[in-house]
C-alpha positions as CSV (number, residue, x, y, z in Angstrom):
1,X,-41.3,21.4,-27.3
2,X,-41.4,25.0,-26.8
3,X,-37.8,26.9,-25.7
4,X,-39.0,27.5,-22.5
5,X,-39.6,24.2,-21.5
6,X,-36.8,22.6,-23.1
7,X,-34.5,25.4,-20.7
8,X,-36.5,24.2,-17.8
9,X,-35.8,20.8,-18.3
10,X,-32.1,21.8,-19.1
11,X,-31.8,23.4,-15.8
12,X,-33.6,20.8,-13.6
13,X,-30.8,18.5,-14.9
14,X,-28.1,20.8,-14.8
15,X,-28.9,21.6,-10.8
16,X,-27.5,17.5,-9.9
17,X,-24.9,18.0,-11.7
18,X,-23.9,21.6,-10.0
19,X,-24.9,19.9,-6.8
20,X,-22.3,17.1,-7.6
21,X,-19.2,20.0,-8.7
22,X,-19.9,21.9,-5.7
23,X,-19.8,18.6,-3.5
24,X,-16.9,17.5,-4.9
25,X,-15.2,20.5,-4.4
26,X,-16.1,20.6,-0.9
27,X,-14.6,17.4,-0.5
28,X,-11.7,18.4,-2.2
29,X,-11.0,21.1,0.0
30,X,-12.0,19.2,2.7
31,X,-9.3,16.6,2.0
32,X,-6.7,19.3,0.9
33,X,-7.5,20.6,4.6
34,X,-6.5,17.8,5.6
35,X,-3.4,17.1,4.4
36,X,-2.1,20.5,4.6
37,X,-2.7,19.9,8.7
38,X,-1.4,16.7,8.4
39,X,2.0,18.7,7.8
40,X,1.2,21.5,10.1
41,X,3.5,22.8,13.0
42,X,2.5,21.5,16.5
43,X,4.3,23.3,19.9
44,X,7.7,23.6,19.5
45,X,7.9,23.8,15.8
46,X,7.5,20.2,15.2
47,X,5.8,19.1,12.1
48,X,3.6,15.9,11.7
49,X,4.3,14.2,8.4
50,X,2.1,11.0,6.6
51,X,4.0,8.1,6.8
52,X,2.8,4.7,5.3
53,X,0.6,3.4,7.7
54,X,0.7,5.6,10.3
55,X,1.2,9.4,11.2
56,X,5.0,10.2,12.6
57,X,5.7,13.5,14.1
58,X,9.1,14.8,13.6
59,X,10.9,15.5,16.7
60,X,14.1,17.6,16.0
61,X,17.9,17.6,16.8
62,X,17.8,18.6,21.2
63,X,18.9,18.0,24.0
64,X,17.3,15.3,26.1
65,X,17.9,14.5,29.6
66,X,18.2,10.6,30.4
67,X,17.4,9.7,33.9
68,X,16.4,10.8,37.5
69,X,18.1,12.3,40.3
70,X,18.2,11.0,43.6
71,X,15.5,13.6,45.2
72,X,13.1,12.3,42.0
73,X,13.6,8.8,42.4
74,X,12.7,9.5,46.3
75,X,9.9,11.3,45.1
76,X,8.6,8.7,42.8
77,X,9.0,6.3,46.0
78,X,6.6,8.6,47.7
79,X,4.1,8.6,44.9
80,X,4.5,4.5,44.6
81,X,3.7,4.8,48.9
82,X,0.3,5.9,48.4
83,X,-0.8,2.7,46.4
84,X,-2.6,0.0,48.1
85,X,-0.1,-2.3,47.9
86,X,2.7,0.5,49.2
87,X,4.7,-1.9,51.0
88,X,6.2,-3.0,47.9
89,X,7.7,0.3,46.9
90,X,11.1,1.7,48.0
91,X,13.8,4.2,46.9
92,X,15.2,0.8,45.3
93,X,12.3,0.5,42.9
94,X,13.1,3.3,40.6
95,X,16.6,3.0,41.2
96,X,17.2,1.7,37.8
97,X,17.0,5.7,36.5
98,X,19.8,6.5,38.6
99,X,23.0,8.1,36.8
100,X,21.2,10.8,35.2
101,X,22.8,12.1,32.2
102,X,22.4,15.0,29.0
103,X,22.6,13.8,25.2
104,X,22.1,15.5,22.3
105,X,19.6,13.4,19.8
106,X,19.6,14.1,16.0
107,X,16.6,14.8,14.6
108,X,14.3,11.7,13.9
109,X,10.3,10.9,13.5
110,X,8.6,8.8,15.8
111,X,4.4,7.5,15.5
112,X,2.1,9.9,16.9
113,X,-0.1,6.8,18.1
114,X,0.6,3.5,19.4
115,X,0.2,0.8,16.7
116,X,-3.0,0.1,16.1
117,X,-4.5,-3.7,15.7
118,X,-5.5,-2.4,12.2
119,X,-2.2,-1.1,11.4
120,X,-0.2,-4.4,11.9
121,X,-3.5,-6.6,10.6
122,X,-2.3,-5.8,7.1
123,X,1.4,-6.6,7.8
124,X,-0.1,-9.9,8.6
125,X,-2.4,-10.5,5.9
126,X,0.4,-9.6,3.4
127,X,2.6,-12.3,5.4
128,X,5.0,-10.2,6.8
129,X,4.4,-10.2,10.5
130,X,3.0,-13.3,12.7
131,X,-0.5,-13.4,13.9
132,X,-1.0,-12.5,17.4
133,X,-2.3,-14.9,19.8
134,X,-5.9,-13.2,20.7
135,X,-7.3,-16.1,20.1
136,X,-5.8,-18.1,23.3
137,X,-8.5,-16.0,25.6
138,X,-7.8,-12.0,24.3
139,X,-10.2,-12.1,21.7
140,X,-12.1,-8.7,23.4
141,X,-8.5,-7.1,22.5
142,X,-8.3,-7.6,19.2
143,X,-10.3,-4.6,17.9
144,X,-9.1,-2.2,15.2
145,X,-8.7,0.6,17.1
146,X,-6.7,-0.7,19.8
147,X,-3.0,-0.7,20.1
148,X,-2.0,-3.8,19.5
149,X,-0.3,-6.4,22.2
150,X,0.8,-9.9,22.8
151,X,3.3,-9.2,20.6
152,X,7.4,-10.1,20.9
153,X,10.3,-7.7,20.8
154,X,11.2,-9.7,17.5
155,X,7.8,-9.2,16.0
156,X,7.5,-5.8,16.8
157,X,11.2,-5.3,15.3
158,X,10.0,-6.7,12.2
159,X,6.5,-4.6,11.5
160,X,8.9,-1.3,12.2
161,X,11.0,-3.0,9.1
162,X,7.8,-3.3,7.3
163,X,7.1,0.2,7.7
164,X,10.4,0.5,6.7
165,X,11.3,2.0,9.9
166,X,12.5,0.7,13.5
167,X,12.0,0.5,17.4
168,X,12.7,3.6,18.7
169,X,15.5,3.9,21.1
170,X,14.5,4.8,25.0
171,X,16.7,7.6,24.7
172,X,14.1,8.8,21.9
173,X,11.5,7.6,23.5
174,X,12.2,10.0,27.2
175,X,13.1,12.9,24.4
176,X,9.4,12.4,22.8
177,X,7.9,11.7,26.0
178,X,9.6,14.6,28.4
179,X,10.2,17.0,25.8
180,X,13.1,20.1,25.6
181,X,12.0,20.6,29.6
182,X,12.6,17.2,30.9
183,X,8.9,17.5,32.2
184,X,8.3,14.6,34.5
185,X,4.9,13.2,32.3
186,X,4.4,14.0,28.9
187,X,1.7,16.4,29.8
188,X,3.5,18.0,32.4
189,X,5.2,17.9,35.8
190,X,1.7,17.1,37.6
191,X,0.1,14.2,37.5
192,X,-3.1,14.3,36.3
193,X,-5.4,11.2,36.5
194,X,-7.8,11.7,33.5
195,X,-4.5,12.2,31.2
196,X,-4.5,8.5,30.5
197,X,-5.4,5.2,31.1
198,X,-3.8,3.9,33.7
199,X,-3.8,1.3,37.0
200,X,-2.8,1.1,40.5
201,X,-0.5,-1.1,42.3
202,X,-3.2,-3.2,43.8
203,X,-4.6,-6.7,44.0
204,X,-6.8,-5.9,41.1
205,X,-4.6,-3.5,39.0
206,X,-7.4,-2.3,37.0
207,X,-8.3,1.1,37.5
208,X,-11.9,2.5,35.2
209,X,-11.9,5.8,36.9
210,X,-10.2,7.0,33.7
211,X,-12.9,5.5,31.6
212,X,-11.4,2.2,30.4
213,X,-10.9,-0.7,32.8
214,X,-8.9,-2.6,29.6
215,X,-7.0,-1.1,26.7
216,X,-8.4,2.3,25.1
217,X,-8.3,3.1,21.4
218,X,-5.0,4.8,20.3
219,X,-6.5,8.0,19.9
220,X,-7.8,8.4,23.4
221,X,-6.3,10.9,26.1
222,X,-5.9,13.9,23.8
223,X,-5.5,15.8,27.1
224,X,-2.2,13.7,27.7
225,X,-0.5,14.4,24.5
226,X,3.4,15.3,25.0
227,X,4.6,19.0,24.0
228,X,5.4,17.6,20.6
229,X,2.1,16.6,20.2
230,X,2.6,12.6,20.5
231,X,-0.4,10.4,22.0
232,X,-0.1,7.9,25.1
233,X,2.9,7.9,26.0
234,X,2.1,7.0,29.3
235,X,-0.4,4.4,30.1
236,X,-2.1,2.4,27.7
237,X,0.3,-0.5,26.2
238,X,3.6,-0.2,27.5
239,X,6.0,-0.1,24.7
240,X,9.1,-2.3,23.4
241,X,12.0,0.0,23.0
242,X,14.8,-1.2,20.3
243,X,17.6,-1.3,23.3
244,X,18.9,-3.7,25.7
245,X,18.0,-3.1,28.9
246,X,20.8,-2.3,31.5
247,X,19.9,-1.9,35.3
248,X,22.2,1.4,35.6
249,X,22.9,3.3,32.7
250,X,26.6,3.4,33.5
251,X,26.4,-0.7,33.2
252,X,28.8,-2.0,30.5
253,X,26.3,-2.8,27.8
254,X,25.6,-6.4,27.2
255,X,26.6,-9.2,25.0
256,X,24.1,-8.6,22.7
257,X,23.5,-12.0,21.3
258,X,22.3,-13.4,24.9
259,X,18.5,-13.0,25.4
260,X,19.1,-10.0,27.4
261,X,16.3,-8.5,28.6
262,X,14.7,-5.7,26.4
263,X,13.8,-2.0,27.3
264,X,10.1,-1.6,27.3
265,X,9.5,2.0,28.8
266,X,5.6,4.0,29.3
267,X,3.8,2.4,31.4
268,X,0.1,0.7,30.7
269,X,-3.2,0.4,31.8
270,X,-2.2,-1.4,35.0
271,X,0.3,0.7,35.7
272,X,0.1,2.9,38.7
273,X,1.4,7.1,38.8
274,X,4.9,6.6,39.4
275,X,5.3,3.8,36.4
276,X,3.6,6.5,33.9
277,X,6.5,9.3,34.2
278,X,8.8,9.9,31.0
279,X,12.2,8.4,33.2
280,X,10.3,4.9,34.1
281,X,11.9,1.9,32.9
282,X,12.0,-1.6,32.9
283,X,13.4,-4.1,31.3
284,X,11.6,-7.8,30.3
285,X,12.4,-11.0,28.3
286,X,12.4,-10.1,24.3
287,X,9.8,-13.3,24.3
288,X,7.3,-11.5,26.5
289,X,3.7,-11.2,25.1
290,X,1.5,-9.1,27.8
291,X,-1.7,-8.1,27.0
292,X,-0.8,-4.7,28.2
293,X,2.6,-4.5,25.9
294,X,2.8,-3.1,22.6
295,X,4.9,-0.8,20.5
296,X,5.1,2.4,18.2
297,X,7.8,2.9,15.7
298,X,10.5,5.7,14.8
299,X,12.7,6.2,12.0
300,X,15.7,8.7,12.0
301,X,15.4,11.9,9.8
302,X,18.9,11.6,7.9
303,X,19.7,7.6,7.2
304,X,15.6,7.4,7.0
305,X,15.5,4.6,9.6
């Protein structure tokens, strides 16, 4: 074999094998990329962080304001008299966010998504969290993309603690969702229909004019997000909230080993404008399973849950 073959041949193999390098390095810098957005700042100088399981956006130490005023809760009465089924709304439906209040919040992180059926599919395969009942007629719900429902307050409790986190507390929860403004959606202070998924206080609650006449995966509505960057906070699954719900805030709070009802706060799919504002509330049964009721979880930045 002559020398200039044999340096043919060497280079015909060589050319895979620089192929391969610079493929590799592609998708090495493609994943560094990645993770150096993963921890890149978002509006307000909040970071995202990886978390196991799911990505939690660090909200930090503020001010949030809890509540509504007596003009907003009139106003959300107005908003609630444009529904088909107006005659059911009052001043006394929203009444419930009366006593409106300032806190400061320490920092703390809480999921930039709703968790997903995939997410608390391997908490139950490992034997750590209890099976959902999709299979009593919800079977078209339990895809992996979806947020997950038909879940208790006690069940979401314990994936958080899986996660080695927790339920976030409503006061989080209005602080993530209204950010340092106290903007009345998470988008903003005007409602905007094709900002998530939402319903209508009808008959038939459903409403596909925003695309999804069900649940919508957890990384739908982009155009929703809050000003730290969080996804669906309104619409989608309403979401368990770690507290005890309390019709006024100024309410002593309650014994807490009754089945009080829990908060779930957010608003979902078959929820109508005035249930999808950051102040809505309300509280249910800590037994409830809904197919429009899930959770996301938060953990606090100094005790690291």
């Amino acid at each position: 074999m002559t020398a200039a073959v044999l340096r043919s041949r060497q280079a015909a193999v060589g050319r895979p094998v620089a192929l391969l390098c610079l493929l590799f390095g592609a998708e090495q810098a493609l994943a560094e990329g990645a993770a150096a957005r993963s921890a890149s700042a978002l509006p307000d100088g909040v970071l995202t962080l990886p978390a196991p399981g799911s990505e939690m956006v660090r909200i930090p130490r503020g001010p949030v304001v809890l509540g509504s005023t007596a003009d907003e809760v009139l106003a959300a009465a107005a908003s609630c008299a444009s529904e088909p089924l107006a005659h059911r709304c009052s001043e006394q439906t929203f009444a419930n966010e009366l006593g409106r209040h300032s806190r400061v919040l320490p920092e703390f992180f809480i999921d930039r998504i709703e968790v997903s059926v995939a997410e608390y599919s391997r908490c139950v395969s490992l034997g750590r969290c209890a099976e959902p009942p999709y299979a009593e007629g919800s079977e078209r719900l339990r895809r992996t993309e979806l947020p997950v429902v038909l879940v208790t307050w006690e069940e979401a409790r314990a994936y958080c603690r899986f996660r080695n986190a927790r339920l976030p507390s409503e006061a989080e929860f209005e602080r993530a969702a209204r950010g340092n403004a106290g903007e009345i959606f998470p988008w903003g202070n005007l409602y905007h229909a094709r900002a998530a998924n939402h319903g209508r206080l009808a008959v038939m609650p459903n409403d596909e004019s925003d695309g999804y006449a069900e649940l919508a995966p957890v990384w739908a509505f982009a155009a929703g997000k809050s000003r730290h960057g969080v996804l669906n906070l309104a619409g989608n699954a309403a979401e368990w909230q770690d507290d005890i719900y309390r019709e006024r805030y100024t309410d002593p709070e309650p014994d807490p080993n009754q089945t009080a009802r829990r908060v779930v706060r957010g608003g979902s799919f078959l929820s109508a404008a005035a249930w999808l504002r950051g102040a809505a509330r309300v509280g249910l049964p800590p037994s409830a399973r809904r197919t429009d009721l899930g959770f996301r979880c938060a953990r606090s930045a100094e005790s690291g849950r």
